[in-house]
N, C-alpha and C positions, 0 to 999 in steps of 0.2 A: 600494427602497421603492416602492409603489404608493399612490398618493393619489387618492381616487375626489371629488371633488368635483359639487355639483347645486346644484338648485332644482326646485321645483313649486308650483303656487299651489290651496293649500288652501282651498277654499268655502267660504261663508259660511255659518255655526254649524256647522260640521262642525272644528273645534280641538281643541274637547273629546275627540273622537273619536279625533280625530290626533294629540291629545297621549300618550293612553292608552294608543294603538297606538306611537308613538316610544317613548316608558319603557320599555317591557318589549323593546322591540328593543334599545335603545343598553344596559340592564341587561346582558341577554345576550350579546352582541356583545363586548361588551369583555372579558368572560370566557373569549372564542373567544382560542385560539391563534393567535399573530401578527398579533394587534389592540394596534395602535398606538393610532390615536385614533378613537372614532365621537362624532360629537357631531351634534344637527340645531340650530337656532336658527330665528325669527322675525324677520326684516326689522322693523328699529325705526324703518323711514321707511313700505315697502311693506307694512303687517301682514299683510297675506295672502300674503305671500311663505314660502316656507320653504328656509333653505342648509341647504346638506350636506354634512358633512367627512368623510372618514374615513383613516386611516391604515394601512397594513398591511406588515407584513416584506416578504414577499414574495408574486406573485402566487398562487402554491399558497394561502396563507391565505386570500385573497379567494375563490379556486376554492370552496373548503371552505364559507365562510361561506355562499355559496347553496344549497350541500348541508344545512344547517343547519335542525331542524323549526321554528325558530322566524323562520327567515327566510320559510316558507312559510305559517306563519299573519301575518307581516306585510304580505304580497303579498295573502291573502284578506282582511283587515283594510284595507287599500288601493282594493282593487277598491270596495268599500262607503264608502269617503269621496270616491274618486274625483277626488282632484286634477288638477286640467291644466296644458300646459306639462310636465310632466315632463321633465327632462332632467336627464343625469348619465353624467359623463365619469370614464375612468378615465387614470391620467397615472404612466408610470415617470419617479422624478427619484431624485435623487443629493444630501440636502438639507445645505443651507451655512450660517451662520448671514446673517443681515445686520446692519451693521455702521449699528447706530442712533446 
């Protein structure tokens, strides 16, 4: 499994934007073939924070999803709200449960 994990910090009144532009990505996305999970969230301490999860079978799928027309209008969608800080790692694991 590949687990891409982030962050970036969304500008001020620029949400609304970023919110409009996530929906129609995480919609999409998860309709993509060997999409585990895409979810983004809001830091409910740092509000201008944004994480970023995503899940994927295997790296082929992730390969694909950038090939994807809708990951390229979220890139130009992007460029225009302009987040900083961006950062977003990709991670092969092997997942286990934990024993709560």
């Amino acid at each position: 499994m590949i687990i891409v994990e982030g962050s970036a910090r969304i500008p001020e009144g620029a949400w609304d934007k970023a919110e409009a532009a996530m929906k129609k990505m995480i919609v999409a996305s998860r309709f993509e073939e060997g999409c585990i999970e895409y979810a983004y969230s809001r830091d409910l301490i740092d509000t201008n924070l944004l994480r970023i999860i995503e899940r994927w079978k295997d790296k082929a799928a992730l390969v694909s999803h950038f090939a994807e027309p809708h990951m390229a209008e979220f890139r130009q969608a992007l460029a225009e709200i302009g987040p900083q800080d961006l950062k977003v790692r990709m991670y092969e694991a092997e997942p286990e449960p934990l024993p709560l």
